[in-house]
C-alpha positions as CSV (number, residue, x, y, z in Angstrom):
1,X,-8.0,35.0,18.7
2,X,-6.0,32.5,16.5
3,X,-6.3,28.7,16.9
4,X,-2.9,27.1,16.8
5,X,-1.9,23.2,16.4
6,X,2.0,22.4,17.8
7,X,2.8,18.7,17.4
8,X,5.4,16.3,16.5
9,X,5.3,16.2,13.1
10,X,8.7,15.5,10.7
11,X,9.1,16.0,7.5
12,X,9.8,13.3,5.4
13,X,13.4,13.8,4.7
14,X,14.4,13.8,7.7
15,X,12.1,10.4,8.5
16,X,14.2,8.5,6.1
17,X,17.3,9.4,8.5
18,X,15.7,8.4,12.0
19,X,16.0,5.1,13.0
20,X,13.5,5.1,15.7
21,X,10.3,6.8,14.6
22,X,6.5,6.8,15.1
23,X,4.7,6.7,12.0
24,X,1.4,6.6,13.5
25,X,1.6,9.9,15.5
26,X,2.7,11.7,12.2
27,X,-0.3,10.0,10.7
28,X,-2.2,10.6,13.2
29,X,-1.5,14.7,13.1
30,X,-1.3,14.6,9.5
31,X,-5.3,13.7,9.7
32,X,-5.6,16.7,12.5
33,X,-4.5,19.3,10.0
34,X,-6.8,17.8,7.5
35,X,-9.8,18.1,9.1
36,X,-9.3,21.1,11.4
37,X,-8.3,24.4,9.9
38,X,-5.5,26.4,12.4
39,X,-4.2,29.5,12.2
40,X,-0.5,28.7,12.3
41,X,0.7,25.1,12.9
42,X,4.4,24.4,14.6
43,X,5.9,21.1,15.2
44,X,8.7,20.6,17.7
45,X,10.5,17.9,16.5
46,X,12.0,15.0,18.5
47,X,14.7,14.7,20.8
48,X,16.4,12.0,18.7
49,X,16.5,13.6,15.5
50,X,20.1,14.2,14.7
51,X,21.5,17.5,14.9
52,X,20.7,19.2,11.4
53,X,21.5,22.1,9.6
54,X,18.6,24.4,10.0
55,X,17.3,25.4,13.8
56,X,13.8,26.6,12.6
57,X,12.6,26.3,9.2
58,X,9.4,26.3,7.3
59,X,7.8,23.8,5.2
60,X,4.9,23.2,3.5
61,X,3.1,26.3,5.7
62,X,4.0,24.9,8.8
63,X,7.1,25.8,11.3
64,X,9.7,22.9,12.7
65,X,11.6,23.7,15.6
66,X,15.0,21.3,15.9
67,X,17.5,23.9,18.3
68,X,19.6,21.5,19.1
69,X,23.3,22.9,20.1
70,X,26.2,21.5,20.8
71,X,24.2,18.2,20.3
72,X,22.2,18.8,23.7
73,X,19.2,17.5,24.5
74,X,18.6,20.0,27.2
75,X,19.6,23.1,25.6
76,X,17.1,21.8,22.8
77,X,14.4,21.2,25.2
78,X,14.8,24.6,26.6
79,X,15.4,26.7,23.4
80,X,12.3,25.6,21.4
81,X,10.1,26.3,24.1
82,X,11.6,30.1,24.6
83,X,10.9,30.5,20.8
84,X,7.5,29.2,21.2
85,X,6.5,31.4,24.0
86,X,7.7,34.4,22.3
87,X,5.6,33.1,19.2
88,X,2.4,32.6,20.3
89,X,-0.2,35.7,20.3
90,X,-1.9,36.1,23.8
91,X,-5.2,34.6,24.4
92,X,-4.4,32.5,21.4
93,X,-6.6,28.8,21.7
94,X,-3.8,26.1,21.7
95,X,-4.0,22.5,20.8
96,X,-1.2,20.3,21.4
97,X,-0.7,16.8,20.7
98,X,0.4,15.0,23.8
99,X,1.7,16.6,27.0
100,X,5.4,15.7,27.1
101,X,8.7,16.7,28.6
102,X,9.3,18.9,25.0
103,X,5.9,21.1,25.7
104,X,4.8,20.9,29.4
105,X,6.5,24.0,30.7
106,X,5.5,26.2,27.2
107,X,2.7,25.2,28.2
108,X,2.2,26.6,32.0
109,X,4.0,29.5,30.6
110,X,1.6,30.1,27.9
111,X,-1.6,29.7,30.6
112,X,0.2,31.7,33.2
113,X,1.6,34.6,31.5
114,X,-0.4,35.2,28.2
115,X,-3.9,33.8,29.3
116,X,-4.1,31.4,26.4
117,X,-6.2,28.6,26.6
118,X,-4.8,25.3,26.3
119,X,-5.9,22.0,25.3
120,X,-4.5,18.3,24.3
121,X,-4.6,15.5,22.8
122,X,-3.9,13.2,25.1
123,X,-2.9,9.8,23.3
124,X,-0.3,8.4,25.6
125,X,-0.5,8.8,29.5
126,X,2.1,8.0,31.9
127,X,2.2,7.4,35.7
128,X,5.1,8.7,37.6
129,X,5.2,5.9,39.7
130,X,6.4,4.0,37.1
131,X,9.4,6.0,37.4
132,X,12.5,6.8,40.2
133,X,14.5,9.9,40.7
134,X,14.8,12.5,38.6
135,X,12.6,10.6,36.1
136,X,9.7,10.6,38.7
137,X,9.9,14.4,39.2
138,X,9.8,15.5,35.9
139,X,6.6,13.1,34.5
140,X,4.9,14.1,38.0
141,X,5.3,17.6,36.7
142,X,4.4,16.4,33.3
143,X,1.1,15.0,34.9
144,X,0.7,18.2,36.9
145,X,0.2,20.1,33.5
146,X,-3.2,18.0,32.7
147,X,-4.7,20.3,35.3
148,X,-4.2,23.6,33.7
149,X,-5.7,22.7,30.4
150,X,-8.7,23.9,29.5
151,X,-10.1,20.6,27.9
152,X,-8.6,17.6,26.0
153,X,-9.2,14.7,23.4
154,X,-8.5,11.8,24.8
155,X,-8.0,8.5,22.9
156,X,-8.5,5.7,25.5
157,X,-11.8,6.0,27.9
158,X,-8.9,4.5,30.2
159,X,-6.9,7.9,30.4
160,X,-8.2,9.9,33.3
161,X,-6.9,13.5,33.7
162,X,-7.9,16.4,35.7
163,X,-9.7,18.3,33.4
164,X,-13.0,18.3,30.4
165,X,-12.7,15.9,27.5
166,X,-14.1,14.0,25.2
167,X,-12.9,10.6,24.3
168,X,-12.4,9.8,20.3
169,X,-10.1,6.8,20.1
170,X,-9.1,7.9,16.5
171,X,-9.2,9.6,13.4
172,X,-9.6,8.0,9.5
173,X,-9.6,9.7,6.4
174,X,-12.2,9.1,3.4
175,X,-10.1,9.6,1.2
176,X,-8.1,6.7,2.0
177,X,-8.3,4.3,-1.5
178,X,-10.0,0.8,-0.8
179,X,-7.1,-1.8,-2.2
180,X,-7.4,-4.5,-4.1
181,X,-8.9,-7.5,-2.9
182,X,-7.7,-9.4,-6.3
183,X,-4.3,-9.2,-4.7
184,X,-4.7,-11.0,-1.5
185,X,-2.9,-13.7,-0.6
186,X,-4.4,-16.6,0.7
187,X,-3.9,-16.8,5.2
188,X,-1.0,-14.1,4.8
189,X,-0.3,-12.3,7.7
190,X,1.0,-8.9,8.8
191,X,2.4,-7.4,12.0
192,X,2.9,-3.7,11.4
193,X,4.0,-0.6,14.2
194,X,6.2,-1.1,16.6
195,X,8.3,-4.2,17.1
196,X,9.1,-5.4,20.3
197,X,8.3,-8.1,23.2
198,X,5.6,-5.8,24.5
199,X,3.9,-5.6,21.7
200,X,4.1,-9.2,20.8
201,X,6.4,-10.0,18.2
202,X,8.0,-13.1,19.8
203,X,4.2,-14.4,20.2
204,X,3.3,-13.7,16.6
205,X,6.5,-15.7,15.5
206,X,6.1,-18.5,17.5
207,X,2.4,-18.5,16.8
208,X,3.7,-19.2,13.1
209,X,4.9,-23.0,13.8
210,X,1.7,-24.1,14.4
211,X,0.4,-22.2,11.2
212,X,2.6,-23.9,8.3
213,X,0.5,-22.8,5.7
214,X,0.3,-19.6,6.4
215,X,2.7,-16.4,6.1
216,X,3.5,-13.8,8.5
217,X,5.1,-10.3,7.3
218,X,6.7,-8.0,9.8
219,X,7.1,-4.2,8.9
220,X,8.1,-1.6,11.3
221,X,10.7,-0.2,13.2
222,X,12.3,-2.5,15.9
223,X,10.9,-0.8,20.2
224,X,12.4,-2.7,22.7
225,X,14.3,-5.4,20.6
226,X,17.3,-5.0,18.2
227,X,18.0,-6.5,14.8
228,X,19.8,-9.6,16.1
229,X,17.1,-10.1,18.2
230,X,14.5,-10.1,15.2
231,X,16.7,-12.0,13.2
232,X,17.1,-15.0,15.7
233,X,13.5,-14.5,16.2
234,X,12.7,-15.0,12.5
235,X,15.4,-18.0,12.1
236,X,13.5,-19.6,14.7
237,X,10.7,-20.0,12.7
238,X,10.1,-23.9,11.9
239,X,8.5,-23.8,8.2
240,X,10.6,-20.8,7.2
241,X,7.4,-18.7,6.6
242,X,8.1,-15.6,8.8
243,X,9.5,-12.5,6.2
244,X,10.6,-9.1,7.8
245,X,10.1,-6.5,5.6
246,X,12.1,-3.9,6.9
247,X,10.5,0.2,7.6
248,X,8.5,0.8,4.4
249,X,7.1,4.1,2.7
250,X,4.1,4.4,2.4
251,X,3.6,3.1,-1.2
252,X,5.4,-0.1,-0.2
253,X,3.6,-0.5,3.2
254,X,0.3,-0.5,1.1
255,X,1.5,-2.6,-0.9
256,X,2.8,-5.3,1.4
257,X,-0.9,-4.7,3.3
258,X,-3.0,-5.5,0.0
259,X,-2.1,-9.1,0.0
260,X,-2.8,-9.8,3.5
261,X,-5.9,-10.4,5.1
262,X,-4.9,-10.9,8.6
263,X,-3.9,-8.2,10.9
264,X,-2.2,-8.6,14.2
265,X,-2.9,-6.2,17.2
266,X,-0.8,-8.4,20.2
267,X,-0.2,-5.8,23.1
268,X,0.9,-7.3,26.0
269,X,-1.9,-7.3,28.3
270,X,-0.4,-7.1,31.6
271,X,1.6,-4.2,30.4
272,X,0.1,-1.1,32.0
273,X,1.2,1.3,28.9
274,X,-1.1,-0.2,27.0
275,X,-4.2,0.4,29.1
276,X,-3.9,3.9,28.5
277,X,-4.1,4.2,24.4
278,X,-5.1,3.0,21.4
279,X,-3.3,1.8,18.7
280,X,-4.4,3.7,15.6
281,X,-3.2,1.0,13.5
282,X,-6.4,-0.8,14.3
283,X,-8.4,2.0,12.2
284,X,-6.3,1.7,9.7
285,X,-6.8,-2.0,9.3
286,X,-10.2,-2.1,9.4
287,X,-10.6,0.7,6.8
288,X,-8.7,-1.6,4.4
289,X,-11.8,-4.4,5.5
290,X,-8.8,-6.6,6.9
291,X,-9.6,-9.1,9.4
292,X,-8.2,-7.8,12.9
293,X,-6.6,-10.0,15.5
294,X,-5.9,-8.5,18.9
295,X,-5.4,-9.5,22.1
296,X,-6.8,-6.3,24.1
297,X,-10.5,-5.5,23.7
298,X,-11.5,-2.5,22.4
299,X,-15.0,-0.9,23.2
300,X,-15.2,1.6,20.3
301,X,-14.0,-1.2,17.8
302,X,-15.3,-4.1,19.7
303,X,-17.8,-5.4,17.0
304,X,-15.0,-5.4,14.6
305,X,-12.1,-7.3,15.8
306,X,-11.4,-10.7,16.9
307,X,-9.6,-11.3,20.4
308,X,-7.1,-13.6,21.3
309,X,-5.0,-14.7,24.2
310,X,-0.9,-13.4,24.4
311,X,-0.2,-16.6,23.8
312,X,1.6,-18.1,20.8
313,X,-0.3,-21.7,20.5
314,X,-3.5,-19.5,21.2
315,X,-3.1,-17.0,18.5
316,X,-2.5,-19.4,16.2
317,X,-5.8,-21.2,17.0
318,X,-7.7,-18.0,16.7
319,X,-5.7,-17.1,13.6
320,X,-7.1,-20.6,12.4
321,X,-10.8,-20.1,13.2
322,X,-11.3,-17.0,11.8
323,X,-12.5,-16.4,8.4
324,X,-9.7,-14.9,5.8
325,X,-12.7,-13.5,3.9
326,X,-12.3,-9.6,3.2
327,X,-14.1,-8.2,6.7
328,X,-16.5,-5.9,4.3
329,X,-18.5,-4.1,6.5
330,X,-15.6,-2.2,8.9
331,X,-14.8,0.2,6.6
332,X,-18.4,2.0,6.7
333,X,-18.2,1.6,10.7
334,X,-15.2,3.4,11.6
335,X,-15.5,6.1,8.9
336,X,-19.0,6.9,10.3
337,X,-17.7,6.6,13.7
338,X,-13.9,8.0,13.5
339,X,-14.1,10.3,9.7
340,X,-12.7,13.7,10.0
341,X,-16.0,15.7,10.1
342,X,-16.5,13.9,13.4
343,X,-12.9,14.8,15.0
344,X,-13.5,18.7,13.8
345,X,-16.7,18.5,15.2
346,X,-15.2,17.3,18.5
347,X,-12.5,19.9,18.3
348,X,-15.3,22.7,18.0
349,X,-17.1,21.2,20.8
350,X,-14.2,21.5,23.2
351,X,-13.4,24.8,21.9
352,X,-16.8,26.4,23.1
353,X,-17.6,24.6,26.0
């Protein structure tokens, strides 16, 4: 019986092209293949990724499936699925990584007509009432899916599907090198991920006029917000002292992160997207012993961060009263709590149950 992984995973040349692109989830499964062994690993990639030259192609020992004809989203939808169903062994034990309009039907076909068992890891849910139309139909079918698995890894206590899990809000690598703290600059400031209104980029700029000794650098690619948004945003600033950085490799982004020592996590609370994951950005913070600013509480990281209001003159109070001193005993928490022996042994557990 083989154990399969299919994600979401791209390869690096073609993240250089994408404009829009989630650098945590490709972390985030990166880590998965690390600490889990599987039998064959395939990674559908995403519906925005231009059309490219090769349909299914092979790369460092794992398969990428991009059939995208005629430029159609559909017919891509449809085909990587068919070649995915014909792929798999029966019986085979399958983990996907979210539950999504690319891998919800492969993944009733897979239950229904070769027996396999199927499980997910579930770190985004969405309610189809916050949808209309045809929209609606397709996440309630989406949603549907949850109750055919046989078990998932969820990563918010806050996700509630029909079927056995276990909640592990992350996953952090030992390996990851402690940086520098020679190189940190005094009250700088970073706001990495994601930028957009709901995740607080307008609060973390206008925090900065109340903060004129400090820095704040923005990294990321741009969510709900476009770049002369961000730029009137950053003109806006009063003391100049707001830099965005642009989307950074790696090397860069660590770079940029080992002279701050201020993290911001601002997720609009009232935002009900938010209530159902957890930003894995947070790990990675806290693993680099930076001090971590957020304004939604946390449970498994609770003891760690430092909570604040989604509110600009309230941030930068918060930001004000809390110590810039290197916050030296995360690290040790959240790699005894979220290290990769733990996830594989969470992955076993569900496996056998």
């Amino acid at each position: 019986m083989k154990k399969i992984f299919i994600g979401t995973i791209v390869p690096p040349d073609i993240v250089d092209k994408m404009e829009r692109i989630s650098f945590a989830s490709i972390n985030y499964q990166t880590k998965v293949l690390k600490a889990t062994h599987f039998d064959e690993v395939y990674n559908i990639l995403p519906l925005n990724v231009d059309r490219i030259s090769k349909k299914i192609f092979f790369e460092d020992g794992m398969c990428y499936l991009h059939n995208k004809y005629l430029n159609s989203k559909l017919l891509k939808l449809l085909f990587d699925q068919i070649f995915l169903f014909r792929k798999v062994e029966e019986k085979s034990k399958i983990i996907f990584y979210n539950i999504t309009i690319q891998n919800f039907l492969l993944t009733r076909l897979l239950v229904f007509f070769k027996k396999c068992e199927c499980y997910a890891i579930v770190a985004d849910f969405e309610d189809e009432e916050n949808y209309l139309g045809l929209r609606k139909i397709v996440q309630k079918n989406i949603n549907r899916t949850f109750k055919k698995l046989s078990g998932a890894i969820i990563l918010s206590s806050n996700i509630q599907i029909p079927t056995k899990s276990i909640v592990l809000e992350g996953i952090v690598d030992s390996e990851m090198n402690q940086l520098s703290q020679n190189r940190i600059e005094e009250n700088s400031i970073i706001f990495s991920g994601s930028i957009g209104y709901t995740t607080g980029i307008h609060i973390a700029v206008a925090a900065m006029n109340f903060l004129p000794d400090y820095k704040l650098y923005i990294s990321g690619p741009l969510f709900d917000l476009d770049s002369t948004d961000l730029k009137r945003l950053v003109k806006s600033s009063v003391h100049n002292n707001v830099y965005y950085m642009g989307i950074l490799d790696n090397e860069k982004y660590l770079e940029l992160l080992s002279i701050c020592n201020y993290a911001l996590n601002l997720r609009d609370p009232h935002k009900l997207e938010h209530q159902h994951n957890f930003p894995s950005k947070i790990l990675e913070y806290l693993m680099y012993n930076k001090n971590v600013i957020s304004t939604l509480n946390y449970s498994a990281v609770s003891k760690c961060i430092t909570l604040t209001e989604f509110d600009a003159e309230k941030l930068a109070a918060t930001i004000k009263n809390t110590s810039n001193a290197p916050n030296k005993n995360s690290r040790d928490y959240v790699l005894d709590k979220f290290g990769l022996p733990t996830f594989n042994n969470a992955i076993e557990t569900l496996l056998i149950k």
